[in-house]
ROLO-788934 format. One record per residue (C-alpha): residue in one letter; chain; x, y, z. Coordinates in Angstrom, 3 decimals, always signed. Each point is the difference from the previous one (the first is absolute). Layout:
BEGIN
{rest A | kette A | x X | y Y | z Z} $
...
This chain:
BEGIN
{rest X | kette A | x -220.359 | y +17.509 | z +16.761} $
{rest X | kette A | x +2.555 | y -2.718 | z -0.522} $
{rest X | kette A | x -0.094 | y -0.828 | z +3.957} $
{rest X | kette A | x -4.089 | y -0.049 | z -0.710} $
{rest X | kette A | x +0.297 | y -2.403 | z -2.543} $
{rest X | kette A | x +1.886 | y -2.500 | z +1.664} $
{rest X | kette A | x -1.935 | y +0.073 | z +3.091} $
{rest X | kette A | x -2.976 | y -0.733 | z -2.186} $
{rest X | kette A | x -2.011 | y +2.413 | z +0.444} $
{rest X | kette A | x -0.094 | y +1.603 | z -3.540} $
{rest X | kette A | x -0.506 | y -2.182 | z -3.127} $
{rest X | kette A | x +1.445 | y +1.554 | z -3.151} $
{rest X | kette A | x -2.028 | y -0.737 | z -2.201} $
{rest X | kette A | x -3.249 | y -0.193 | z +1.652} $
{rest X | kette A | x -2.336 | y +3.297 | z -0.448} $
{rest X | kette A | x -0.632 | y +2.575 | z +1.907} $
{rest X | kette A | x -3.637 | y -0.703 | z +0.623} $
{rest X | kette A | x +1.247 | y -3.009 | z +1.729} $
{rest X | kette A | x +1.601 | y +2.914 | z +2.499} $
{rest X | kette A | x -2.480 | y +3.025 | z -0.240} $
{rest X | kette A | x -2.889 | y -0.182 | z +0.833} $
{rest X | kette A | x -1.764 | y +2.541 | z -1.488} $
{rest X | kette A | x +2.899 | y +0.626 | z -2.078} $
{rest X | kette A | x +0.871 | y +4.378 | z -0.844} $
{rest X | kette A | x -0.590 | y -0.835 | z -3.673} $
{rest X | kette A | x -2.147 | y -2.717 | z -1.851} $
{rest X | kette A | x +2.744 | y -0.098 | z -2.736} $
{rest X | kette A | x +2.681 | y -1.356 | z +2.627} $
{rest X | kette A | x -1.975 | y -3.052 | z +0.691} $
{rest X | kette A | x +2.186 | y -2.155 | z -2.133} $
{rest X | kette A | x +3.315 | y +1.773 | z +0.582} $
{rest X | kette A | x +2.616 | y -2.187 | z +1.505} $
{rest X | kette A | x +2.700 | y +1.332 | z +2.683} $
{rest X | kette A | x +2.558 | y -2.040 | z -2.751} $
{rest X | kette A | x -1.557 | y +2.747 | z -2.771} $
{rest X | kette A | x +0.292 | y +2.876 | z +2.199} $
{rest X | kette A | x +3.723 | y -0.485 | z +1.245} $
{rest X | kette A | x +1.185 | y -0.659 | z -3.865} $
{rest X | kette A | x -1.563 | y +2.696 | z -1.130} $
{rest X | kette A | x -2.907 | y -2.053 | z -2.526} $
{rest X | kette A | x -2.949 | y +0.941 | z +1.803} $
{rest X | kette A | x -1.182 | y +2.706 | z -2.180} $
{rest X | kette A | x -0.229 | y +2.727 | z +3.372} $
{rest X | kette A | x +1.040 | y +3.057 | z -1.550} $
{rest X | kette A | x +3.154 | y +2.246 | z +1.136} $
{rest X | kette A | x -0.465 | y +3.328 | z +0.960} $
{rest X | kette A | x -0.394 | y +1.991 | z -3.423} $
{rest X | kette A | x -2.758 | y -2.385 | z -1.106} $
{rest X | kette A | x -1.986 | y -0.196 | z +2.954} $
{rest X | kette A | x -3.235 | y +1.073 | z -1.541} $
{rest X | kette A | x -1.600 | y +0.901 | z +3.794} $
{rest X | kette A | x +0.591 | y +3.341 | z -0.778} $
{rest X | kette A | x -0.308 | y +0.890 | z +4.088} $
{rest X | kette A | x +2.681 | y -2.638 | z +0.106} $
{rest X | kette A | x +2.357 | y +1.372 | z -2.319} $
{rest X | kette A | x -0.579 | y +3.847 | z +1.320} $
{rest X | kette A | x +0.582 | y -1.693 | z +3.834} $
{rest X | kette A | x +3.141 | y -1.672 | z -1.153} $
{rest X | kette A | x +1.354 | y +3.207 | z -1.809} $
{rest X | kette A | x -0.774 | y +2.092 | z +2.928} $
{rest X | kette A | x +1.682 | y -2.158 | z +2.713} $
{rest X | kette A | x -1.346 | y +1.991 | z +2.579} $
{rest X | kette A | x -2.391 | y -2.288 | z +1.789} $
{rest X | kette A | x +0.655 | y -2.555 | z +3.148} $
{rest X | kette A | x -0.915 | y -3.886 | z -0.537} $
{rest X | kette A | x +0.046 | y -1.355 | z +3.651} $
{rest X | kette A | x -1.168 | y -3.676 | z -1.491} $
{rest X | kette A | x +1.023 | y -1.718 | z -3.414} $
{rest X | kette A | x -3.432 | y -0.865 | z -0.864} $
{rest X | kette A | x -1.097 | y +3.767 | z +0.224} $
{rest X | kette A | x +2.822 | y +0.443 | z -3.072} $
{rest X | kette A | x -1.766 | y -2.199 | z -2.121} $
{rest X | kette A | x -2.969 | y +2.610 | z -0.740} $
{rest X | kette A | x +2.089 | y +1.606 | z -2.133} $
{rest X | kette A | x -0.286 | y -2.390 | z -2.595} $
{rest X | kette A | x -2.577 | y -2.127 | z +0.669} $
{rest X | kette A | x -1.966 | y +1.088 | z -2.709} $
{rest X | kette A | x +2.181 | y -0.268 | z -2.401} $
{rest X | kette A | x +0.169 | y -2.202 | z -3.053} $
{rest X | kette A | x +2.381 | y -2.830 | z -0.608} $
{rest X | kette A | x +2.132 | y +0.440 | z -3.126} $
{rest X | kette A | x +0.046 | y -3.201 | z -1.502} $
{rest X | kette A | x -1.047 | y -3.912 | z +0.305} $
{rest X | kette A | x +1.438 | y -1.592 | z +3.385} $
{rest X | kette A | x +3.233 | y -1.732 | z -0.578} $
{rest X | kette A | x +0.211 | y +1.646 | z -2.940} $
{rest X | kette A | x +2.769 | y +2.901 | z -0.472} $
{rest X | kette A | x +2.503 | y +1.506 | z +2.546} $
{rest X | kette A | x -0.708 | y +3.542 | z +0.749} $
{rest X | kette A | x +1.677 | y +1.901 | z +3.239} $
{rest X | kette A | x -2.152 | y +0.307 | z +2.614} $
{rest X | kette A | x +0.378 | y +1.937 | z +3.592} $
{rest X | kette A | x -3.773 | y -0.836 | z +0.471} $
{rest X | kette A | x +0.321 | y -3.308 | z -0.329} $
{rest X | kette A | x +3.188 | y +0.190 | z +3.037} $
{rest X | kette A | x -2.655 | y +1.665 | z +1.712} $
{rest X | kette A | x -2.848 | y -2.411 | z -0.133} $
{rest X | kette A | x +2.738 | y -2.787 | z +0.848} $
{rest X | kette A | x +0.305 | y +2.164 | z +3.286} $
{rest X | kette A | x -3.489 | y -0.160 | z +0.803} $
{rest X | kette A | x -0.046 | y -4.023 | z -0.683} $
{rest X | kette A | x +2.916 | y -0.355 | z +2.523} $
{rest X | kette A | x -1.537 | y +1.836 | z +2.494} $
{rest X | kette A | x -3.467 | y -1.962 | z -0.624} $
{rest X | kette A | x +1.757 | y -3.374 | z +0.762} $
{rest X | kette A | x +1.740 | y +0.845 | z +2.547} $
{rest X | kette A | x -2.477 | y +1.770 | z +2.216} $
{rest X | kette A | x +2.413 | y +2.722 | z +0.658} $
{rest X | kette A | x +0.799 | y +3.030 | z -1.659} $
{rest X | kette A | x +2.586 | y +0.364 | z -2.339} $
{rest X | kette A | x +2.356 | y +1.960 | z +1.236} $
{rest X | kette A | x -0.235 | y -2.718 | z +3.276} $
{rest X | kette A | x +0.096 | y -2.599 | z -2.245} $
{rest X | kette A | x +3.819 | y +1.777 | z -2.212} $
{rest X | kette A | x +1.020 | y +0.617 | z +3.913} $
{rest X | kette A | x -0.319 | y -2.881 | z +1.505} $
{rest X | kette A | x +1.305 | y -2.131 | z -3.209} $
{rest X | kette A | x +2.461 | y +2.125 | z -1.324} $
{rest X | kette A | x +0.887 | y +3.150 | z +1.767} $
{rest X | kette A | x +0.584 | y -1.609 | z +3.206} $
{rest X | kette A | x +1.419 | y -3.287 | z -0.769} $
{rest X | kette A | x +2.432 | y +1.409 | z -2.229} $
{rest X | kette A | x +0.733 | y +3.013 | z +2.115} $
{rest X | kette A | x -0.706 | y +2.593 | z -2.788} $
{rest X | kette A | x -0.213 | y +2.738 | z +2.673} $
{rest X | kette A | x +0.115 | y +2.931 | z -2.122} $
{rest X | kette A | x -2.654 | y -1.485 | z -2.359} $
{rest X | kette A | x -3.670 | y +1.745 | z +0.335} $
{rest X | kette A | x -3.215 | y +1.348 | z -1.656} $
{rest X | kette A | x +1.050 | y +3.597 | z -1.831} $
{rest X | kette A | x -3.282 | y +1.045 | z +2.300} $
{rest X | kette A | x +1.495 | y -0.283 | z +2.992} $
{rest X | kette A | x +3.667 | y +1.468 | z -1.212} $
{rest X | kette A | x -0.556 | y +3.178 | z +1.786} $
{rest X | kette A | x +1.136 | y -2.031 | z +3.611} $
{rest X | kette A | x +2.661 | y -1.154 | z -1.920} $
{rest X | kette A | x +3.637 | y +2.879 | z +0.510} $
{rest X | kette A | x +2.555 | y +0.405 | z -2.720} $
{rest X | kette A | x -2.363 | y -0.799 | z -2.793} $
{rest X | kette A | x +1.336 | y +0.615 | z -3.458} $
{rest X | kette A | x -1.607 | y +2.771 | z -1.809} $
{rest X | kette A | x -1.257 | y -0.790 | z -3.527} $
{rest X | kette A | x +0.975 | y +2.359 | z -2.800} $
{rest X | kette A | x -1.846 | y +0.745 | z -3.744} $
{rest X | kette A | x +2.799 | y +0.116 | z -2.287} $
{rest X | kette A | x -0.217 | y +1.958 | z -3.479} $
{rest X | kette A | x +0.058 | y -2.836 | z -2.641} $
{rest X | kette A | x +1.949 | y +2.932 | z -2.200} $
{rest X | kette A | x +2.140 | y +1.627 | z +2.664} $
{rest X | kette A | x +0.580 | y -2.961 | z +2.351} $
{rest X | kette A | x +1.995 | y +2.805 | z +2.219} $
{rest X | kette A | x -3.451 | y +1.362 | z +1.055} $
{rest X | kette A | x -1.721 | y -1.546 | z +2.724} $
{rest X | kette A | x -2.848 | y +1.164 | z +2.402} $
{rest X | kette A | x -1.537 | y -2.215 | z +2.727} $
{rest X | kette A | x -3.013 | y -2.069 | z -0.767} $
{rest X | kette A | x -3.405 | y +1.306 | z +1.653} $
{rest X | kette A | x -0.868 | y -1.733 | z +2.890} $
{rest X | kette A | x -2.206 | y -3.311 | z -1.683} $
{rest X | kette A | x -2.057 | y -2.735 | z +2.489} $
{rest X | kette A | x +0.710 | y -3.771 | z -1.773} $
{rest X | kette A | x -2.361 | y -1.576 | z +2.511} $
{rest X | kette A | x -1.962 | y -1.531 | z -3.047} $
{rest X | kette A | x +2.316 | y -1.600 | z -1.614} $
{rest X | kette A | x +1.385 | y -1.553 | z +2.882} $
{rest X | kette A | x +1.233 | y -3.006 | z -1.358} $
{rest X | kette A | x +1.209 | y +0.807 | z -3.231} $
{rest X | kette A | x +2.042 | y +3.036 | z +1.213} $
{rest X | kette A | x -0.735 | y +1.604 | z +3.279} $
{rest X | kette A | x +2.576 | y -1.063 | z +2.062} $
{rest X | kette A | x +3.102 | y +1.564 | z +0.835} $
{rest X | kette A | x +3.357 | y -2.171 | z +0.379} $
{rest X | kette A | x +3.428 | y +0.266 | z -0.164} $
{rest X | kette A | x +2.823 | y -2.169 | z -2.255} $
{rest X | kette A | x +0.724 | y -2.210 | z +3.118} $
{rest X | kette A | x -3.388 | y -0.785 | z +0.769} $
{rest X | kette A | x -0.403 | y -0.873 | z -3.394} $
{rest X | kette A | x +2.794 | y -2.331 | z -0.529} $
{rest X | kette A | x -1.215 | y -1.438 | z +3.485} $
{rest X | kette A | x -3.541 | y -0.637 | z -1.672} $
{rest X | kette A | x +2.194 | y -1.602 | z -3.742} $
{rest X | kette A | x +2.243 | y -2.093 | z +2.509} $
{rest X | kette A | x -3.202 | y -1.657 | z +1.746} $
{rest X | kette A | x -0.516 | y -1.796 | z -3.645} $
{rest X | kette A | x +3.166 | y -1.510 | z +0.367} $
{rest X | kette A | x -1.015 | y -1.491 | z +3.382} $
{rest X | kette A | x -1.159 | y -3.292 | z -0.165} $
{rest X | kette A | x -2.215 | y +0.487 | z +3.758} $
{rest X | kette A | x -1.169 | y +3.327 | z -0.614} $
{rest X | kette A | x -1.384 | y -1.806 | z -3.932} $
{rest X | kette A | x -0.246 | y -3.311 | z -1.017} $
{rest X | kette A | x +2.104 | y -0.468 | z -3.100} $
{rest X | kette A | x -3.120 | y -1.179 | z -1.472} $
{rest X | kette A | x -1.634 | y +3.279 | z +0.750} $
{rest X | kette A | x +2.807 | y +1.830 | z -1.531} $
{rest X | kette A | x +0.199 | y -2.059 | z -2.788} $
{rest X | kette A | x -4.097 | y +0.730 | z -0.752} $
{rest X | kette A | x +0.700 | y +4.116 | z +0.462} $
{rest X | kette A | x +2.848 | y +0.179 | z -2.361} $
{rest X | kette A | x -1.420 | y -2.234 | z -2.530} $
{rest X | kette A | x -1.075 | y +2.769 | z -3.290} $
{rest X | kette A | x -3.798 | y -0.437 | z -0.181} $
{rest X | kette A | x -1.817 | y -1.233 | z -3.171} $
{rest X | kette A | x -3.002 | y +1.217 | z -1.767} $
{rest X | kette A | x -2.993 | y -1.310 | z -1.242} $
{rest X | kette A | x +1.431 | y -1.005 | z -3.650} $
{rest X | kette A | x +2.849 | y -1.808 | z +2.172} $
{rest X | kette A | x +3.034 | y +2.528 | z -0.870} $
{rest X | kette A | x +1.964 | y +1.796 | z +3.005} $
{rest X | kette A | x -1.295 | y +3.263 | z +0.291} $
{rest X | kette A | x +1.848 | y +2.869 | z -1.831} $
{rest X | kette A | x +2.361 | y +1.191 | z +3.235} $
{rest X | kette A | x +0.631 | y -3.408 | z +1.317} $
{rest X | kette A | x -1.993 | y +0.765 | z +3.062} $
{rest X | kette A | x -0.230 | y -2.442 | z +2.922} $
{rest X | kette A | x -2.199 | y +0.507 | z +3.342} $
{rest X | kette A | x +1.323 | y +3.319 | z +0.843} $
{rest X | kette A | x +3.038 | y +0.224 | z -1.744} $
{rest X | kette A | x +1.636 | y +0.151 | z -3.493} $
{rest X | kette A | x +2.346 | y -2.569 | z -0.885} $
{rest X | kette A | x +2.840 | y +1.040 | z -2.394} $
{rest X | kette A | x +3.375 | y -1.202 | z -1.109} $
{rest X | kette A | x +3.192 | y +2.457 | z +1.097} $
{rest X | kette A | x +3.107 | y +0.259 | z -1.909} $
{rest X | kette A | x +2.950 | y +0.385 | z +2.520} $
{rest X | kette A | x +3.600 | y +0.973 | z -0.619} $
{rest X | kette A | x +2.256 | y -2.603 | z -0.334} $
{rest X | kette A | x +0.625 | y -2.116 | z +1.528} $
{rest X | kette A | x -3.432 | y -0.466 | z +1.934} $
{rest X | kette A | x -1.714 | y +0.115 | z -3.281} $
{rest X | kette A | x -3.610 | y -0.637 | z -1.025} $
{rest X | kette A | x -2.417 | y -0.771 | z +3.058} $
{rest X | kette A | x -3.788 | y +0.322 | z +0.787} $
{rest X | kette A | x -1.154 | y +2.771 | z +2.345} $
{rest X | kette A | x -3.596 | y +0.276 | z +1.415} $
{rest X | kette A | x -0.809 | y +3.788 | z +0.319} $
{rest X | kette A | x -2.537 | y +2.420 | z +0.339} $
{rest X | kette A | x +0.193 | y +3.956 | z +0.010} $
{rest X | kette A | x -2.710 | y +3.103 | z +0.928} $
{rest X | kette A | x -0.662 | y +3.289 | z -0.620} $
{rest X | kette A | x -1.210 | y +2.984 | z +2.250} $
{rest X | kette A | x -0.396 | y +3.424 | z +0.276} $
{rest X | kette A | x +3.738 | y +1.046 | z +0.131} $
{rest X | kette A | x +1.005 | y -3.280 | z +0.661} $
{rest X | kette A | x +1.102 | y -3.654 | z -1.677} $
{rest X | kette A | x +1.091 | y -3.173 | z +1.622} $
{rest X | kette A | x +1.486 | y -3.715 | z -1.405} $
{rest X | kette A | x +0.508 | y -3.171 | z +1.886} $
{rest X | kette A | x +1.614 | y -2.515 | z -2.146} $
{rest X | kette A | x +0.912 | y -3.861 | z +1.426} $
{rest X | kette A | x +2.669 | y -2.191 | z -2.013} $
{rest X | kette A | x -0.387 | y -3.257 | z +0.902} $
{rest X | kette A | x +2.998 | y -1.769 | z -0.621} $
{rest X | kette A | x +2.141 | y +2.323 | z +1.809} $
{rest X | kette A | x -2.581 | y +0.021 | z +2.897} $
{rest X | kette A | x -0.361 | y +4.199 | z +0.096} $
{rest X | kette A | x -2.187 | y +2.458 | z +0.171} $
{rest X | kette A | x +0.896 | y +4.155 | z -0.940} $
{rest X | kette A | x -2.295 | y +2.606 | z -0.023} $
{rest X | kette A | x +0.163 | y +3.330 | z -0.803} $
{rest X | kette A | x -2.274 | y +2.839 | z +0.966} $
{rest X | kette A | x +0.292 | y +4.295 | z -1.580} $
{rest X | kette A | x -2.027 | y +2.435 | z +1.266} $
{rest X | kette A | x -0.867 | y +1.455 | z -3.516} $
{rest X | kette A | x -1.016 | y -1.262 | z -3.583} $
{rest X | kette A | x +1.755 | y -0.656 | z -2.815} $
{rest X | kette A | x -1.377 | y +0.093 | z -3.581} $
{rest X | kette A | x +1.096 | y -3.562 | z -0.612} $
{rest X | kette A | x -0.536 | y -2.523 | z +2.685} $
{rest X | kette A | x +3.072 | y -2.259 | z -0.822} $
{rest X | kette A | x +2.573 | y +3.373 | z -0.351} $
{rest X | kette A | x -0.458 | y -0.929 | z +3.751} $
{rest X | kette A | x -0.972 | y -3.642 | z +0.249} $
{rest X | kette A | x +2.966 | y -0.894 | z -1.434} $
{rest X | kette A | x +2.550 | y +0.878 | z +2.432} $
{rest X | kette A | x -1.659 | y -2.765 | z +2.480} $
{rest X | kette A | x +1.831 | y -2.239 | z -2.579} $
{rest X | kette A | x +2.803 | y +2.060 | z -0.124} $
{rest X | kette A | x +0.273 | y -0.236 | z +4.162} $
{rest X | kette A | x -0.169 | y -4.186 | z -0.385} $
{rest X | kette A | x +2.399 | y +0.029 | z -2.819} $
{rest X | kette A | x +2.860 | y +1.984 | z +2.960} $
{rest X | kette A | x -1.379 | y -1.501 | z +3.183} $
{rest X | kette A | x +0.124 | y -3.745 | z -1.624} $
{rest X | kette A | x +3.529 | y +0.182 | z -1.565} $
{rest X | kette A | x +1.145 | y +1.581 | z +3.375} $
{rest X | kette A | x -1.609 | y -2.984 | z +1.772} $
{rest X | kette A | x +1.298 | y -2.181 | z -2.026} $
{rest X | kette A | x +3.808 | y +1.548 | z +0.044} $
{rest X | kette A | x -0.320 | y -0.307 | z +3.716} $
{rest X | kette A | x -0.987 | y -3.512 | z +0.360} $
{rest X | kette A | x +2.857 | y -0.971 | z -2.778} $
């Protein structure tokens, strides 16, 4: 979307009438691709999608969406939960909808489009859609874990992601990730000026920073490193599956990128988040002791 953006050929802030036309839902008229990638477009998240065929398709996971656009009937009919601009609320379906404008502008279909802009140029060869991961040999399995007895584990059922393509139906690995966190730091795969306008935390309407310092796709925080590296700012942003989580976090000033990938769940996100910070912490002092 970043790429898409500098080539001009999606406006941020203009609506998405200006792209759709007709547009899924009359209540996305107004909606701005800069509302739906912070999060402040009012598109509900799963557990309030109130398109109750929706929500029983996207507990299900059963069902094969060969085209992003076919994904948005299940929540096209669904209301928006607040004012545009407004609030920050979560929202897959929002990632979603952002698929289907990408694939709109650029007159090919999204997975093309993440191919030949991504995948390929970056060579994030073990990178694809979960829907097509039965090709793919040596494939993790993904494990249920008891929340009380975190001994027990049992394989997750088989589950089809197809519909939420975009915000969390791919399969990757930690090296294709850090491949995809290092292209930030490269000044001819992204303008700085691009970068600059994706990490930037998004306001809302009443001209505060939204509650989780969320940019264009990423969260923005503030890391506190051993000594001596210190305090630093890291861009980052994490998922959840079935029986599986993932974090890519960039720091900047040190120009790196870690990820971290487990094929289960944990009941806190940052019990495993945080060792991404705890890998920077060992790989930057060694980098540093072996430069000195």
């Amino acid at each position: 979307m970043a790429q898409l953006v500098a080539d001009k050929m999606i406006d941020l802030d203009a609506p998405l009438s200006y792209y759709f036309n007709p547009i899924a839902n009359p209540a996305w008229q107004s909606v701005t691709a800069r509302q739906l990638a912070s999060h402040t477009s009012g598109l509900p998240h799963y557990k309030n999608n109130t398109d109750l065929i929706g929500l029983y398709k996207s507990i299900a996971l059963n069902e094969q969406f060969d085209d992003v656009t076919d994904a948005l009937e299940l929540f096209d009919s669904s209301e928006l939960l607040f004012k545009l601009g407004t609030q920050f609320s979560y929202s897959s379906y929002g990632t979603v909808l952002l698929s289907a404008l990408m694939q709109q502008v650029s007159g090919s279909t999204y997975l093309d489009v993440m191919q030949q802009r991504v995948f390929s140029p970056l060579l994030m060869d073990a990178t694809q859609a979960e829907s097509q991961s039965n090709k793919t040999p040596n494939q993790a399995t993904f494990y249920w874990q008891n929340a009380s007895q975190s001994h027990l584990l049992r394989p997750w059922r088989s589950v089809n992601l197809s519909h939420r393509l975009a915000a969390g139906g791919f399969l990757s690995t930690p090296s294709d990730l850090v491949k995809l966190g290092s292209a930030y730091l490269n000044p001819h795969y992204l303008s700085d000026e691009i970068k600059s306008l994706f990490w930037t935390p998004q306001k809302l309407a009443n001209g505060q920073v939204n509650e989780q310092n969320y940019a264009l796709g990423w969260r923005v925080g503030e890391a506190a490193l051993a000594a001596p590296l210190g305090k630093t700012k890291f861009i980052h942003h994490g998922g959840v599956s079935r029986g599986s989580q993932s974090l890519l976090i960039v720091l900047p000033k040190y120009k790196t990128a870690i990820a971290i990938n487990i094929n289960t769940n944990t009941e806190v996100f940052w019990d495993f988040g945080k060792i991404s910070l705890q890998l920077a912490e060992i790989f930057l002092n060694n980098h540093s002791a072996a430069i000195n």
